[in-house]
VODRENDREN-740436 format. One record per residue (C-alpha): z, y, x; residue in three letters. Coordinates in steps of 0.02 Angstrom, whole numbers, padded with zeros to 5 digits, always signed. Layout:
// VODRENDREN-740436
ZYXALA...
END
This chain:
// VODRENDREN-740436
-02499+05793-01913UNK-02627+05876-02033UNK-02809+05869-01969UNK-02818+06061-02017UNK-02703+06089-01877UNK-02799+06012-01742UNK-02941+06086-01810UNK-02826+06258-01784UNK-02773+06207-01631UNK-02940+06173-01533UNK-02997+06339-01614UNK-02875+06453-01526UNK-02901+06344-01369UNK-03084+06403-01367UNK-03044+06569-01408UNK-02932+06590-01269UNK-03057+06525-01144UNK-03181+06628-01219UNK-03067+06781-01183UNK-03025+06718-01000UNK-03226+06710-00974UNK-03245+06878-01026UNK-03096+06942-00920UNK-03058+07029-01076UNK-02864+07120-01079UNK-02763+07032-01162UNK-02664+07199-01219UNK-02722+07314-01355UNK-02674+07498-01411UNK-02563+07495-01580UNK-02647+07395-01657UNK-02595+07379-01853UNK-02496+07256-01924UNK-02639+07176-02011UNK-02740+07151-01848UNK-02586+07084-01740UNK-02528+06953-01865UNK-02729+06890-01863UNK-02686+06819-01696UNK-02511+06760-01616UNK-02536+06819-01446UNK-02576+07005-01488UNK-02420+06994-01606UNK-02298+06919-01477UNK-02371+07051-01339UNK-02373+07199-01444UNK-02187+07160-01514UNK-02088+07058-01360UNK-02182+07137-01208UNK-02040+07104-01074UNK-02029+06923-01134UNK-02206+06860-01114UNK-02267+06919-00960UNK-02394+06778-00924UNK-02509+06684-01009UNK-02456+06541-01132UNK-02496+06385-01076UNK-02577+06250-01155UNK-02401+06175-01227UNK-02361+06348-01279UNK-02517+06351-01366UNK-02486+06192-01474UNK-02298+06286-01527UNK-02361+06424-01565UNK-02520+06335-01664UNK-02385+06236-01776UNK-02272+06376-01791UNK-02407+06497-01841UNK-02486+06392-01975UNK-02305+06353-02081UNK-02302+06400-02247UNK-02185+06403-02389UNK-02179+06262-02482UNK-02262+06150-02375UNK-02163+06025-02252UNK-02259+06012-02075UNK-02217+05868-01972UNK-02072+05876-01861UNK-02133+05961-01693UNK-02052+05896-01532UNK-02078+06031-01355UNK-02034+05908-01217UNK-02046+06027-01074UNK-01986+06070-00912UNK-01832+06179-00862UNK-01893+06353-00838UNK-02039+06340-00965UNK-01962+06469-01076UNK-01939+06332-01235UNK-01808+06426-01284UNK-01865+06594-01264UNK-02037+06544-01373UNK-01910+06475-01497UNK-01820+06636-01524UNK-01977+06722-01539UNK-02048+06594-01643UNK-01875+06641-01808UNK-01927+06816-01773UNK-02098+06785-01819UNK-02038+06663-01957UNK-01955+06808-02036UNK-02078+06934-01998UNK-02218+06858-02105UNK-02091+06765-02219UNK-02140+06594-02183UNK-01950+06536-02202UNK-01804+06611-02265UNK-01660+06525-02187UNK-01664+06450-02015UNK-01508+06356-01933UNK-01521+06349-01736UNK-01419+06220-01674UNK-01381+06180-01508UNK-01266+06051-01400UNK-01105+06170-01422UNK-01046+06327-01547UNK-01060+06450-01404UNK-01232+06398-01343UNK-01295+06405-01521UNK-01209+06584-01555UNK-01299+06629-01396UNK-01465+06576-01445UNK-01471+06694-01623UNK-01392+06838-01526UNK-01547+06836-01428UNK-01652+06825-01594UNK-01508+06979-01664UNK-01577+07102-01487UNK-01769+07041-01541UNK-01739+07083-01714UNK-01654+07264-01646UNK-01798+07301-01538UNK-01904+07472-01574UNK-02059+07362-01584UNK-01995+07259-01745UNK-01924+07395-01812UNK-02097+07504-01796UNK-02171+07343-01885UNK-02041+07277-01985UNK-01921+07392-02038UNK-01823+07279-02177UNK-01826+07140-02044UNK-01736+07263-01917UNK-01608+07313-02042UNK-01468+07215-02050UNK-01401+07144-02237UNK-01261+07274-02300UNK-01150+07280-02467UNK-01143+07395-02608UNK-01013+07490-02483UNK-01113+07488-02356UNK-01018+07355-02250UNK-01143+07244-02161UNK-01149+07076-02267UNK-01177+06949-02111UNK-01227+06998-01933UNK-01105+06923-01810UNK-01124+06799-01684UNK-01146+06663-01783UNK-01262+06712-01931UNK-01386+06853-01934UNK-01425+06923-02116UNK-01567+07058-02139UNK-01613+07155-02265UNK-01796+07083-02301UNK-01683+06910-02348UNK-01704+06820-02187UNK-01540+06725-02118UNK-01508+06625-01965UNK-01369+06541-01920UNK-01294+06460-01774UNK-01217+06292-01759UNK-01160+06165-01605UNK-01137+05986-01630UNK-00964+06004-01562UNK-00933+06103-01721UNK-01029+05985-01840UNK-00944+05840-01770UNK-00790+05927-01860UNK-00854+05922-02037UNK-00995+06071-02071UNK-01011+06166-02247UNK-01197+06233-02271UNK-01232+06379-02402UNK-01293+06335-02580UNK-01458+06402-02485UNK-01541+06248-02372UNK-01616+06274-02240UNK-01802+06278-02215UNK-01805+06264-02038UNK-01711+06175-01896UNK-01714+06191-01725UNK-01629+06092-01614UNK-01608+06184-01435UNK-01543+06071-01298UNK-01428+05960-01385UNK-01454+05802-01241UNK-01369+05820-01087UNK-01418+05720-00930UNK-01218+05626-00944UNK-01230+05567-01114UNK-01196+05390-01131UNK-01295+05274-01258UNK-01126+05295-01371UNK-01127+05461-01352UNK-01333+05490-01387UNK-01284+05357-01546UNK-01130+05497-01614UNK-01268+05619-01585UNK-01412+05519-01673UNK-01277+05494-01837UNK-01233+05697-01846UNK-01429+05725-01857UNK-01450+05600-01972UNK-01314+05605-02093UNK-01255+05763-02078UNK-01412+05913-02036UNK-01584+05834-02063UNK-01542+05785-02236UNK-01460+05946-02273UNK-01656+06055-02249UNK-01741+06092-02393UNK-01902+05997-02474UNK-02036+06095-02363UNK-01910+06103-02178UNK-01981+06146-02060UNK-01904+06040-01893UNK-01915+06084-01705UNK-01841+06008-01550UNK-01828+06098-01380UNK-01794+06004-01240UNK-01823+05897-01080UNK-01809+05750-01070UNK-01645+05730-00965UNK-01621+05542-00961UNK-01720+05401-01031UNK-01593+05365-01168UNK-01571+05522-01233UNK-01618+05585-01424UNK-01783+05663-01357UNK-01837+05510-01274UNK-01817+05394-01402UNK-01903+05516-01525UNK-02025+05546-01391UNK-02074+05351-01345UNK-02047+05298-01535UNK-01880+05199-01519UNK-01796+05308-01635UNK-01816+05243-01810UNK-01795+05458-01875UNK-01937+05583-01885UNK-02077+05438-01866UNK-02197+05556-01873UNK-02155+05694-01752UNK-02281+05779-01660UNK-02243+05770-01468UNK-02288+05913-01351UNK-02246+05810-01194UNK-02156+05756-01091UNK-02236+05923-00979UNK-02194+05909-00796UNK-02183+06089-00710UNK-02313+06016-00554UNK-02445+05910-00599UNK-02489+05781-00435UNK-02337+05868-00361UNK-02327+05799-00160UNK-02177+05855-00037UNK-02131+05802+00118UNK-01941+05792+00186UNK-01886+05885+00328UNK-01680+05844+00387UNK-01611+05894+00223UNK-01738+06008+00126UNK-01884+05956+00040UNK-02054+06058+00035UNK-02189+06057-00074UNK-02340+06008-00008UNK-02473+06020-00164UNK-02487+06020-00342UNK-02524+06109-00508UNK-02427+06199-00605UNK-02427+06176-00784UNK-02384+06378-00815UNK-02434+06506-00724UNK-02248+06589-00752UNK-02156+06443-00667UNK-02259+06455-00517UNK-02273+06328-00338UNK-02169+06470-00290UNK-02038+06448-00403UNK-02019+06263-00407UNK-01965+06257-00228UNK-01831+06389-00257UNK-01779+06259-00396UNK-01789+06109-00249UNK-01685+06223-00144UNK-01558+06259-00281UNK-01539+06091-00350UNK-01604+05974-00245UNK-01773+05857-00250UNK-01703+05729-00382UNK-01611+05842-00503UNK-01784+05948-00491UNK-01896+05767-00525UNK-01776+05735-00678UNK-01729+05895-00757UNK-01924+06000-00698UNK-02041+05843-00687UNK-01944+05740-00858UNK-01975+05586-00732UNK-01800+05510-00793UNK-01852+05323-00735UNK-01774+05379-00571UNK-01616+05286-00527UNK-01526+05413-00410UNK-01347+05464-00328UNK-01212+05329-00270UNK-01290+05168-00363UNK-01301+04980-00293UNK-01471+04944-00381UNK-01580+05090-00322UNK-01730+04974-00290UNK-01730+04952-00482UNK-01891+05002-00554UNK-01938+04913-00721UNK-02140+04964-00696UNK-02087+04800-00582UNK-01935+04725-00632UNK-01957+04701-00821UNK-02094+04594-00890UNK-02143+04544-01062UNK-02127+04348-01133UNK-02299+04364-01150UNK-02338+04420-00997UNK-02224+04262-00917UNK-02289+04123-01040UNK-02494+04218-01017UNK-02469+04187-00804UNK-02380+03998-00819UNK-02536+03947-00944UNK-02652+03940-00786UNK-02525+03821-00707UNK-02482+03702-00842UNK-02314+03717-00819UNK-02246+03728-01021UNK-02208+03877-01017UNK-02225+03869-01215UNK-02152+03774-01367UNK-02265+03671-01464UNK-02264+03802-01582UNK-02339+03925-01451UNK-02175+04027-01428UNK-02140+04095-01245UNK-02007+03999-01163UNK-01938+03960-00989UNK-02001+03776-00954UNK-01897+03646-00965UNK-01868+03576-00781UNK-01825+03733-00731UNK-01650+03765-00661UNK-01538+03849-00770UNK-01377+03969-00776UNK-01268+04088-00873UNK-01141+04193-00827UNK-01013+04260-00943UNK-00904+04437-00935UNK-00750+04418-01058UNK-00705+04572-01158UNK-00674+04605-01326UNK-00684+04775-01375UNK-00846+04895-01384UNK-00786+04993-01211UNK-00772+04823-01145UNK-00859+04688-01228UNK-00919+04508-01199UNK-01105+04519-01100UNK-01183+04340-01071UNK-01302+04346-00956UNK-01461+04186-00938UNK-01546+04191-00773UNK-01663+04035-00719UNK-01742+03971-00566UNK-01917+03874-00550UNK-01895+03717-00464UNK-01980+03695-00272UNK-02133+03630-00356UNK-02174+03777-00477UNK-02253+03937-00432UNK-02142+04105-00391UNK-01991+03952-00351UNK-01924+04114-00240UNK-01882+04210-00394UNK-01752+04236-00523UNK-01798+04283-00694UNK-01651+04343-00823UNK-01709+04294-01005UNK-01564+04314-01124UNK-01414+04441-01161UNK-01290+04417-01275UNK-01169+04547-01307UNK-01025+04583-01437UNK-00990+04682-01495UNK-01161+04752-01533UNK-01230+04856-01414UNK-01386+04929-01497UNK-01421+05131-01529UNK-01418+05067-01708UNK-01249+04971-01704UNK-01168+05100-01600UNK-01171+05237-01747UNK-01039+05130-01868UNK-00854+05158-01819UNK-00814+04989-01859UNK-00892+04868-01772UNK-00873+04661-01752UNK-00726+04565-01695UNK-00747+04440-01541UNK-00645+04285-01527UNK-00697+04131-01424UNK-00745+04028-01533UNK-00871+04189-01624UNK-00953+04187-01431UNK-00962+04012-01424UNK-01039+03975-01589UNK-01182+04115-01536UNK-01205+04031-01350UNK-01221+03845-01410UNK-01315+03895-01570UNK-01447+04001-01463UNK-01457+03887-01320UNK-01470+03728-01414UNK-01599+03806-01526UNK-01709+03823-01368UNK-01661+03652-01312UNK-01573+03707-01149UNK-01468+03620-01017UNK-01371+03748-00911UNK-01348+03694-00737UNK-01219+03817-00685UNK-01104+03895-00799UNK-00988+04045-00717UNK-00852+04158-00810UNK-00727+04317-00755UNK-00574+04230-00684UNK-00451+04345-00745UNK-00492+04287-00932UNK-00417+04116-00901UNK-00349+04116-01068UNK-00513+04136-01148UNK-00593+04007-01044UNK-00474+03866-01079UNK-00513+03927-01276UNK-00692+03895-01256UNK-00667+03708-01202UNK-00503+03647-01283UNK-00469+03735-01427UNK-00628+03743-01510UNK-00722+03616-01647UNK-00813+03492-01526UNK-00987+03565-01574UNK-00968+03738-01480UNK-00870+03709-01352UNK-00944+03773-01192UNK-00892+03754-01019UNK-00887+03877-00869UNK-00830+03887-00688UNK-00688+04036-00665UNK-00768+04147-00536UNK-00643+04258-00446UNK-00770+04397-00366UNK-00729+04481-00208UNK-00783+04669-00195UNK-00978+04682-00208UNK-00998+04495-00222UNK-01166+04478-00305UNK-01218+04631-00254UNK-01307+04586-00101UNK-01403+04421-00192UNK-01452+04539-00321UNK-01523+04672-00198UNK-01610+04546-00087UNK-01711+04474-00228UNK-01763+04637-00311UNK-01826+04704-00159UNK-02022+04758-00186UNK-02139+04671-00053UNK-02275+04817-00097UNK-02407+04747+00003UNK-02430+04603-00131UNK-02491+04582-00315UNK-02383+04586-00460UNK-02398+04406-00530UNK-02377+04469-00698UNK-02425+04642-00736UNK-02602+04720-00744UNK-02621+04912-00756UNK-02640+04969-00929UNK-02774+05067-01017UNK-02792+05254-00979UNK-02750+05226-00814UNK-02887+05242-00691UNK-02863+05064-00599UNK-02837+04989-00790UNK-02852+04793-00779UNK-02799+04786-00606UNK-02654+04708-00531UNK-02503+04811-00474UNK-02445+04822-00340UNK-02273+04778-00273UNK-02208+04600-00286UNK-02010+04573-00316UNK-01930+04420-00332UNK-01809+04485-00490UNK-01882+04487-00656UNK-01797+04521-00827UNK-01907+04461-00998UNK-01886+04547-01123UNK-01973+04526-01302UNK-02117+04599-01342UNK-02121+04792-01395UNK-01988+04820-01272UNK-02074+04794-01082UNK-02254+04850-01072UNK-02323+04965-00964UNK-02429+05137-01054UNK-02484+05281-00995UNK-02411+05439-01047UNK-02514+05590-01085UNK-02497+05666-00901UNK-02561+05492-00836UNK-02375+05434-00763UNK-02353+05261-00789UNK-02189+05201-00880UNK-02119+05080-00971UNK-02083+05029-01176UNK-01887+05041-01169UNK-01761+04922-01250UNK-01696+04940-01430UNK-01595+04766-01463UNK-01537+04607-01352UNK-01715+04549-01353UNK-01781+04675-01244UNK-01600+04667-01132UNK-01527+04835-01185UNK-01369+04818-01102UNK-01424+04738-00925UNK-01575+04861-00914UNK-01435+05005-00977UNK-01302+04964-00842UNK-01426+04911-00683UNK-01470+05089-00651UNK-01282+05165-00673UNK-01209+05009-00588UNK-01102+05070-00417UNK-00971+04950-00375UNK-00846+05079-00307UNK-00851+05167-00471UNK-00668+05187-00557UNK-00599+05168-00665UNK-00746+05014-00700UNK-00826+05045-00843UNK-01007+05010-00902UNK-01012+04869-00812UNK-00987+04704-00919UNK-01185+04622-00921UNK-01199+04665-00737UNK-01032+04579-00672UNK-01110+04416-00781UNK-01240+04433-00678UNK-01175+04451-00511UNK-01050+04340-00533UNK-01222+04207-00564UNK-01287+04267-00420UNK-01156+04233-00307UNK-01209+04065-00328UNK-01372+04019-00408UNK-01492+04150-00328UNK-01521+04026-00182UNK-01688+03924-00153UNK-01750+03846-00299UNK-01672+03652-00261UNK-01551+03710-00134UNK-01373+03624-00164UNK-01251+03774-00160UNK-01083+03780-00090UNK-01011+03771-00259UNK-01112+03625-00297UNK-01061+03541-00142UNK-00874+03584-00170UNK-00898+03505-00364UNK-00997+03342-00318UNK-00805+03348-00188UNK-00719+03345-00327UNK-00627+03180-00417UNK-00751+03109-00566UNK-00601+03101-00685UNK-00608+03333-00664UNK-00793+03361-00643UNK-00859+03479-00730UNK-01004+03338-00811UNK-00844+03232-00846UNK-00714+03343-00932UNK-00863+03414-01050UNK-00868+03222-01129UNK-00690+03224-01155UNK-00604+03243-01323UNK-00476+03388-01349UNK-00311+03317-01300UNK-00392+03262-01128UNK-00511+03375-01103UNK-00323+03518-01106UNK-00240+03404-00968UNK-00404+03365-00856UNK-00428+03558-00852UNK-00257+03577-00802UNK-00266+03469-00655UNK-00440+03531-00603UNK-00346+03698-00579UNK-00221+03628-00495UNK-00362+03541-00373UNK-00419+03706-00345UNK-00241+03767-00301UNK-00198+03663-00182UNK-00322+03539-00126UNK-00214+03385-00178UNK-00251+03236-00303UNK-00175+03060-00325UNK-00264+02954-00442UNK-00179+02851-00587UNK-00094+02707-00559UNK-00188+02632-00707UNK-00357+02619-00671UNK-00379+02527-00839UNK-00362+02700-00952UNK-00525+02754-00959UNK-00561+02940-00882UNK-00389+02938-00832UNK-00315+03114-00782UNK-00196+03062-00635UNK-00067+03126-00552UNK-00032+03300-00448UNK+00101+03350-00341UNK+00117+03477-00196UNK+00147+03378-00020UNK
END
């Protein structure tokens, strides 16, 4: 952002407290058209009196600031209003193409918004400011609408306004765009995108979203565009907070006004049902304490904390996981190798790369699909052993999922096709690049097909080897749940407040016993500019986009099942290796049980032919409890004989 508009910016903030100190009215008698367009706020008074009613606040301020200062020819930086419901961002938006038009700092303006009819309704409201008496006192071409030699109007329906001082706006949804859109000759100079995230957009749908802004309408603005976003936040995926917290690799250098809560240190207390606010400020004096429990009585406290507050690290309705909180659950690799240094416990390769140490005990679970709806998530968990620090904890350090499951991959129709053998080759490759020996190995059991692939029919080098795990409703669940529980009387071993905060450097607290690394970039803690505390979100694998995407969706009566692959990988783990660190599980027990010639440690050594037939008779072990060894002791690793008795 130009330095002249900060400069601008901090001007008209001292001016307006200079005003407020002189309790000086804010509304003046006709003025002329030269003194109102000297200052915004006597030109949006004197021309759109029964729309601003109270005083801008200091958001509206920075709008107003940008949107005051354009100029033809000249591209500002993209400008990005993150505020709450009821802050009239659309409303100063609509005023904001009058006044575009009025002083004929663009020419062309296309409002788009998540559907056709919301957009149409948007530049009607701009058609009744643009009929008002007060324009047309001041602006009489502006008022008038575009007409033909015959005196038919040229363009002034719901879609497209066309005036007679040149000006056009148009209206377009994203519903319509998605269809195939067919601009003028003339490009537009401005943009401004009006609630186009909604709070049930998937990642896939915020991706089809991402690829219509991209391909189709940002590149379609002219040289000097002038580009505007309206909009809460609504979910932590959505377009607005990726451009907001930098994940989105589009309009890099967008100025953010936000994310605004309506109450600043907002406290309420709960009463049987109803929730009442107790304290706070409000950010605007026209969305009022007063008003923002009407809103709490109207939608409820947590649509009001999401949709008023933009607080959309909440994980709320009917979910299993509502504990999860990554301020807590998600840590960095450095922040996991940085805590194991003071204990010697090699938590790093020679090379001084983060890694889980090698004694430590080891798992990966694996949810078969094939398809990007339902695709193949691998999930790594590990546990320290008795004698390392945290040994009551689980931490989750790799995801593998393909198809590709990133914001980036999720914009191409096409996308990568799974087999096996493509799953294998990326398990083995990865895990033997780190050196790892996985202690418990668990898989879907309805892909039986797929798991016999992965040990018999595959070259000798990636073959991998899993336990079928045949889940019984919510099994996992509860393992899951116990260990991210938050004990918040104690430290976080890991995490430290982070500067800006006021107890920067100090420990947090609230201890769980669940932790997910992630890589670097995509974990640590910040400070926003209201002072709330959240976290850098996920863009790839490395920083576990899937897992962190599903955990707070995740509800195990859900149907049909969907959105569910990385976290049935990992409860199916947990139903067995979140136990004490060098506890002997069940499923331990039941394999050390289990004939040498179809143990899991055996059949792995086995060549192809052998390996097929000891993996049928381990399932038929399973079936029915029965096994009658080989009458030939001499043939080494001999697979015996079954039969039903």
């Amino acid at each position: 952002m130009p330095t002249d508009f900060y400069d601008y910016l901090e001007t008209e903030r001292e001016r307006l407290r200079e005003r407020l100190s002189r309790k000086q009215s804010p509304r003046d008698a006709t003025p002329s058209l030269e003194e109102l367009e000297t200052d915004w706020r006597r030109w949006t008074r004197a021309l759109f009196p029964r729309y601003v009613t109270h005083e801008f606040a200091p958001h509206h301020e920075e709008l107003w600031a940008w949107g005051w200062n354009l100029k033809r020819g000249l591209r500002p930086d993209p400008f990005g209003a993150w505020w709450s419901r009821g802050h009239a961002k659309s409303t100063n938006g609509e005023m904001l193409c009058v006044a575009c038009g009025a002083r004929q700092t663009r020419k062309y303006i296309l409002y788009v918004s998540r559907t056709q009819a919301q957009a149409d309704d948007h530049v009607q409201n701009v058609g009744s400011m643009l009929e008002s008496s007060a324009v047309e006192s001041y602006y009489p071409d502006l008022a008038s609408r575009l007409v033909g030699k015959h005196g038919n109007s040229k363009g002034w329906r719901r879609n497209r306004l066309r005036t007679n001082a040149g000006f056009t706006i148009d209206a377009l949804g994203l519903d319509t765009a998605a269809r195939g859109i067919k601009l003028d000759e003339m490009r537009p100079d401005m943009q401004i995108f009006d609630d186009i995230d909604i709070e049930t957009d998937s990642l896939e749908a915020t991706a089809k979203i991402i690829k219509i802004l991209t391909r189709k309408l940002i590149p379609a603005g002219s040289e000097d565009v002038a580009i505007l976003f309206l909009q809460n936040l609504v979910h932590k995926d959505s377009v607005a907070s990726q451009l907001n917290d930098g994940r989105a690799d589009f309009l890099r250098n967008i100025y953010n006004s936000g994310p605004h809560p309506a109450v600043k240190n907002l406290t309420s207390e709960r009463e049987g049902t109803r929730t009442t606010i107790t304290g706070g400020e409000p950010t605007w004096a026209g969305f009022d304490l007063q008003r923002c429990q009407a809103m709490i009585d109207d939608m409820g406290l947590d649509a009001f904390l999401i949709e008023c507050q933009n607080d959309v690290t909440l994980v709320v309705g009917e979910k299993d996981f509502r504990e999860y909180d990554e301020r807590f659950h998600v840590i960095t690799w450095s922040e996991f190798a940085r805590y194991y240094d003071e204990f010697g416990e090699q938590a790093r390769t020679e090379e001084g790369e983060p890694r889980i140490p090698f004694r430590w005990n080891k798992g990966r679970g694996l949810d078969w699909g094939s398809t990007r709806d339902h695709p193949t998530a691998v999930i790594n968990c590990a546990r320290p052993s008795k004698v390392d620090s945290l040994s009551d904890c689980i931490f989750v350090y790799r995801e593998i999922v393909m198809p590709e499951w990133t914001p980036r991959s999720l914009q191409n129709k096409d996308y990568e096709v799974v087999s096996p053998g493509r799953v294998a080759r990326a398990i083995t490759e990865t895990e033997a690049r780190h050196g790892e020996k996985i202690t418990r190995a668990l898989m879907s059991h309805e892909a039986s097909a797929a798991l016999a692939t992965f040990l018999i029919d595959l070259p000798e080098e990636i073959k991998v080897f899993f336990t079928k795990w045949k889940a019984r409703k919510g099994a996992g669940v509860p393992q899951v749940q116990e260990v991210m529980a938050i004990d918040r009387t104690r430290e976080h071993p890991f995490r430290v407040y982070p500067e800006g905060h006021p107890q920067a450097g100090e420990r947090l607290m609230g201890r769980p016993r669940f932790f997910i690394i992630v890589g670097d970039g995509q974990g640590e803690l910040y400070v926003d500019g209201e002072g709330k505390l959240l976290v850098r979100q996920a863009v790839d694998h490395k920083g576990m986009i899937r897992l962190r995407a599903e955990l707070p969706e995740y509800n195990q009566n859900r149907q049909p099942k969907i959105f569910d692959d990385a976290v049935n990988a990992l409860c199916g783990l947990a139903s067995s290796f979140f136990v004490g660190a060098d506890a002997e599980t069940e499923e331990e027990q039941y394999e050390e049980r289990l004939p040498e010639p179809i143990k899991q440690r055996t059949i792995m050594q086995l060549p192809g032919a052998e390996a097929e037939r000891a993996v049928a008779s381990r399932e038929f072990w399973v079936q029915t409890g029965r096994f009658e060894e080989e009458k030939h002791p001499t043939r080494s690793l001999s697979i015996g004989r079954f039969r039903r008795r």
